[in-house]
N, C-alpha and C positions, 0 to 999 in steps of 0.2 A: 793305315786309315784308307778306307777306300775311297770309289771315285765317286760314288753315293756318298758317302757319309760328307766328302769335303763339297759336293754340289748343297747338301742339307747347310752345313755350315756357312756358306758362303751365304744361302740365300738369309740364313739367321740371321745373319751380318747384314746383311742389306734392308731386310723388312729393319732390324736395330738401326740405322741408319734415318731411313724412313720414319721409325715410330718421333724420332731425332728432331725430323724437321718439320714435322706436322708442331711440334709439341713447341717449335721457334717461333711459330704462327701465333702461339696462345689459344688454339681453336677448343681447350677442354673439352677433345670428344668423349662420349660415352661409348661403350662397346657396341651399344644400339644402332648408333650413326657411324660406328667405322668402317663399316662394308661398303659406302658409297664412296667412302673416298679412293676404298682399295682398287672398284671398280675401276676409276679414273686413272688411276698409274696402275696400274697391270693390264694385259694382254689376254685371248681367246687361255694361254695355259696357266694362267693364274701368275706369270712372271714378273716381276718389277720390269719398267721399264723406265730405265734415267729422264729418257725425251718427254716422258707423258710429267714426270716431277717438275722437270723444268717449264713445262708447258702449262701444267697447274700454279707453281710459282708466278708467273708472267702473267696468269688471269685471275692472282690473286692481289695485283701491282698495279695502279694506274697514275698517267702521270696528268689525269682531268678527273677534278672532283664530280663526282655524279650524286647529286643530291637526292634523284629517288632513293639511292641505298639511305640514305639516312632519315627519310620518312617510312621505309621499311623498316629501320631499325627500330625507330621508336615508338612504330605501330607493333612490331614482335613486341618491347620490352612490356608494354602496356595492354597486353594480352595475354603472354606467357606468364611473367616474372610470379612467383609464385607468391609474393607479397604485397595483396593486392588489398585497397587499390593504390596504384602507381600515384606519387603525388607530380602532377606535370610542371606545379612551377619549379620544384627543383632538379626535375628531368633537363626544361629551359635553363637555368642558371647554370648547372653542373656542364651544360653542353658551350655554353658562351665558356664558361672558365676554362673548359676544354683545348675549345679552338683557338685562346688567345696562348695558352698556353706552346700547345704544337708548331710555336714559332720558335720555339728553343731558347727566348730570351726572357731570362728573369726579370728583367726592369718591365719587360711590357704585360702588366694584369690587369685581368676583368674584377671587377669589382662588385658583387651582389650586392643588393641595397643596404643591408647592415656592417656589410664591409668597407661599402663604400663612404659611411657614416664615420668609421672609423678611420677612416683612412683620412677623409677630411679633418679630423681634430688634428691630425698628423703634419697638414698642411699648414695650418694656424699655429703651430707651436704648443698645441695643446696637448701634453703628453706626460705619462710620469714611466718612468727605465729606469734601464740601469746607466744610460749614457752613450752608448758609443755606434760609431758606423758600422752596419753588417752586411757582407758583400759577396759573392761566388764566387771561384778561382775554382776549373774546371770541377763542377758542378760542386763543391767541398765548400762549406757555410764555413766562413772566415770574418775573425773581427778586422775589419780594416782600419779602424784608431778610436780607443779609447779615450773618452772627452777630459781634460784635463779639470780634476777634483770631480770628477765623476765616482757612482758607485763602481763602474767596471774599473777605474785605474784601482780604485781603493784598493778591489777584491785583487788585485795583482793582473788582470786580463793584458794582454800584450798584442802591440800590431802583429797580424801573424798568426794567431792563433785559431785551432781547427776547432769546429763545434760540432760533435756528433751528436749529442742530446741536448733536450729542455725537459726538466724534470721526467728525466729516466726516458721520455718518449724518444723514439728515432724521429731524425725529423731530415733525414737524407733523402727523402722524395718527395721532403714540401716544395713550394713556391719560397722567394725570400720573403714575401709579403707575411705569407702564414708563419714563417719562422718568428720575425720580427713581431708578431702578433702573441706569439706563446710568448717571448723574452718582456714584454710588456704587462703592465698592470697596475695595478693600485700601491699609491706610495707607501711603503713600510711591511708591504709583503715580501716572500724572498723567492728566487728562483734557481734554481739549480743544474749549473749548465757542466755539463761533459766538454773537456777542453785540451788540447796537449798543441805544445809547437814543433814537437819531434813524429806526430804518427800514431796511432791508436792505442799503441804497446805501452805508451807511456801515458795514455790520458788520465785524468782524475774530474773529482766534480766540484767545482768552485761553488760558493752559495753567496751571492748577490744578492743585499736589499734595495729592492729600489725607492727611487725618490721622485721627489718632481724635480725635474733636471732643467738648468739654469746654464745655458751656455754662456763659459768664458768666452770671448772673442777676440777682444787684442789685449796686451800687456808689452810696457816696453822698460827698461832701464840702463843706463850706464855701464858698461864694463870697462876695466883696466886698458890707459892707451890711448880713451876720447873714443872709445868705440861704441857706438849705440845698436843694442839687441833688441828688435823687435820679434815679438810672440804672434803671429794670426793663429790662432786653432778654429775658427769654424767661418765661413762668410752669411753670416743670418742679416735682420734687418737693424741689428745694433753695431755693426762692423764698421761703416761707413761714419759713421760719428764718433766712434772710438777711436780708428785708425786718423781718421783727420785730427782729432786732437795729441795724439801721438806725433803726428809728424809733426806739427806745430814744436811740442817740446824736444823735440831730437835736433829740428833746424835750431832753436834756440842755444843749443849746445855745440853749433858748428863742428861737429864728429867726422873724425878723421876717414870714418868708414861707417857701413851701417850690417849687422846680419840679420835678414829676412829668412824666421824660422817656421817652415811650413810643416815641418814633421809633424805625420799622425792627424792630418789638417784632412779630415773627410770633404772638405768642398762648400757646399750652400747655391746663394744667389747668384746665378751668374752679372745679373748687371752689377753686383760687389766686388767680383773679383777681376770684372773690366774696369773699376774705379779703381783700386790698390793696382791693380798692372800699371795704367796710367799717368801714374806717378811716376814713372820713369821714364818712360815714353811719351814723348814731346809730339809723335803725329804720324798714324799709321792704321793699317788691323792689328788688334790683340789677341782677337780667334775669329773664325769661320764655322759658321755650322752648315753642314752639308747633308742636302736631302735625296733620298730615291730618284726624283725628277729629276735631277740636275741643277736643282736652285739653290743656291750659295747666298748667305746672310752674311754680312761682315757685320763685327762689332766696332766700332773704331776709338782709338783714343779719344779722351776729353778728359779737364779740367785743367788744375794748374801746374801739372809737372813737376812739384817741387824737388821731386830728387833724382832728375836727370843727372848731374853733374855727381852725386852722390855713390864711390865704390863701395860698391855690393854685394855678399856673398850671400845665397840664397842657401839653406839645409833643407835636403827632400829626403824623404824615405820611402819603405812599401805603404804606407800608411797614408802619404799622400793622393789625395785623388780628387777626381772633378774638377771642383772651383781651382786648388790649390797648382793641378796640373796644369788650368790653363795660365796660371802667371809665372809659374817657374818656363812653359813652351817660349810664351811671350818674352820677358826678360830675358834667355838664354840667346833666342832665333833674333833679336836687336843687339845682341852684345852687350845689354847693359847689367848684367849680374855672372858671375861664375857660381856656376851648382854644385853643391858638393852632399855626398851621400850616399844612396841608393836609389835605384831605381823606382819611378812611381808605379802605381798601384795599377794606371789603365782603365779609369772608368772617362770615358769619353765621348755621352753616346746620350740624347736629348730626348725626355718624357713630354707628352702635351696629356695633360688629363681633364678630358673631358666627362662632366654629370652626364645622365641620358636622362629624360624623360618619365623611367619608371622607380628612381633613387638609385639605382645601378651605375657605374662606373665605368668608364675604360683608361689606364695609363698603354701609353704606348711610344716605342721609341718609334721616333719621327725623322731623327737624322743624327750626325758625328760629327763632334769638334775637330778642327784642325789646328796647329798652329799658324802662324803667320807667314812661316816656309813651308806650308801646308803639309808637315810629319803629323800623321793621325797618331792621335790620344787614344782612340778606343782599343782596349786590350795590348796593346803597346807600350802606353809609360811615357815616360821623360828622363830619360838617361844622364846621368850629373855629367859633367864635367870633369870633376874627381871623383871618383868613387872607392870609400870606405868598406873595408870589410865588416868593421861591425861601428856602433853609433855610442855603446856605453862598454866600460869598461868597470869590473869588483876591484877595489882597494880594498887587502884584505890587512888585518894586524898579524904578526906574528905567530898566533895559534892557528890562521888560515880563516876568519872567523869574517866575514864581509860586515865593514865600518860604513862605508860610502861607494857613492857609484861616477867613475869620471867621464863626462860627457865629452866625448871624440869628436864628435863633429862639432862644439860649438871650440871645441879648445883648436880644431884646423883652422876654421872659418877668422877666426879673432891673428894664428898665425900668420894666417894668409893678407889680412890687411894691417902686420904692421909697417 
């Protein structure tokens, strides 16, 4: 080869390089417009030159937002676009949902006025699903706990599991909000969700009816020993009157111990899950939420403590989150329960949602729970105590054939306090 032919190849390699990094930019040029760029990184002999790329990189990069480019922007789109004419209030909407979004946090969304309509019924309880928490684990749409006698437990859905579609569409570059939005709908329709807990090799498509969905909230009963199980699955506005009345009958039954089962426990009201902490803690903070400025909120105990003196063994899983993480933090960081399970899920991390003026919306996170020995919840968890490698175990018959399923953590938890 000679010394021409490899100066030819080199420089191919290089413009490929180049056509490489234009094309990382997203800048869709046309052949029309490539010659200005080429001007810019080449030399008087038509040569690449590295410094002029990196030097175009750098002045395509800023780290102060300049807002005329983006009244330039929108004066090109509404000039150019060849779909004319431009409609500007979804120019406006599309551009709010933009920028709230470019903060990389799914909790925090703009809300357009019919979104935000919806999203209020959401607020009120007014919904009909399939049931259950849906949450993001590096950028990957996960159920994070199926609501108990829910359509999603029914359909077999599990904490854990990945969601690549809703009825066939991808929905790996929605928002959660939109996600949650297609999973939603009128009672007695069905939806069809793409789901695997192993990875996409193995996904398949479950078909969910939904319903109008009726949160359990607490349930408690006896077990072998004098041992009293209580159930929380969700902290809504009926918890606090359920769980009081629970305890009432669990004291009545002077129980040698109690287990406090949070698994698959999505969360709720926070001033509910500061009531249920409570209860064991006789007088302190139960969380802290912590803001950008530096301002720190304590929540602090109240009421009547009835089961301070009461051993405790708390069941967490991936499935627990929010509400559910700040009483296992609390309980744990006081010494007054041992955790046993899995690691929590890590949502730790506070919406304020504000109406605006034209029906439009904004959630946005505002600040992060702490515990009491101030370990952040956000994206971190709540680490048990003991930790189980798995929480249910197949009993199978003789043919191999699965009979029944034995629950591991509730059979440690009852070991544990005799």
């Amino acid at each position: 080869m000679t010394e021409s032919t490899n100066n030819k190849s080199s420089r191919a390699g290089l413009w490929l390089a180049v056509f490489l990094f234009i094309l990382s930019f997203g800048t869709g040029l046309l052949a029309g417009r490539f010659w200005n760029t080429k001007k810019q990184i080449t030399n008087d002999q038509g040569e690449v030159q590295i410094s002029k790329i990196i030097n175009l990189y750098s002045q395509n990069r800023s780290s102060v937002a300049d807002f005329n480019q983006f009244w330039d922007i929108w004066n090109k789109v509404k000039e150019k676009y060849v779909g004319q004419p431009v409609d500007e209030v979804k120019l406006f909407y599309g551009a709010m949902e933009g920028m709230v979004a470019g903060l990389g946090d799914p909790y925090s969304v703009y809300f357009p006025p019919v979104k935000a309509k919806e999203f209020a019924k959401d607020l009120s309880g007014e919904f009909e699903g399939i049931g259950a928490e849906l949450g993001l684990k590096d950028n990957q749409p996960i159920i994070i706990a199926p609501l108990p006698g829910s359509p999603a437990e029914k359909a077999g859905l599990k904490a854990g599991d990945k969601i690549y579609s809703v009825n066939k569409e991808d929905i790996l570059k929605l928002t959660l909000d939109e996600i949650v939005g297609k999973i939603r709908g009128p009672e007695g329709t069905v939806v069809i969700l793409t789901i695997s807990h192993d990875g996409m090799e193995k996904a398949q498509d479950v078909s969910v009816t939904r319903q109008k969905i009726d949160v359990p909230s607490v349930s408690f009963e006896m077990k072998p020993g004098n041992i009293a199980y209580l159930r929380v699955s969700y902290f809504n506005d009926k918890t606090s009157t359920e769980f009081d009345k629970a305890v009432k009958q669990i004291l009545a039954k002077s129980p040698k111990g109690l287990v406090l089962d949070l698994r698959e426990d999505p969360g709720g009201y926070l001033d509910t899950a500061v009531e249920v902490a409570s209860e064991w803690i006789a007088g302190g903070v139960v969380v802290k939420e912590k803001y950008s400025n530096g301002k720190v909120d304590e929540y602090n105990s109240s009421g009547a403590h009835r089961l301070v003196d009461l051993k405790t063994i708390v069941l967490v899983d991936s499935g627990s989150a929010s509400g559910s993480e700040i009483v296992a933090g609390a309980l744990q960081d006081y010494g007054k329960a041992t955790l046993v399970g899995e690691k929590t899920y890590g949502k730790g991390s506070v919406q304020e949602f504000e109406a605006l003026p034209d029906g439009s919306a904004l959630k946005i996170t505002v600040a992060k729970w702490f515990t009491p020995k101030d370990r952040s919840i956000d994206k971190e968890g709540i680490m048990p105590d003991v930790v189980l490698d798995k929480m249910v175990e197949e009993v199978k018959d003789k043919q191999g054939k699965v009979t029944s399923y034995k629950d591991l953590g509730l059979a440690k938890a009852l070991e544990m306090l005799k």
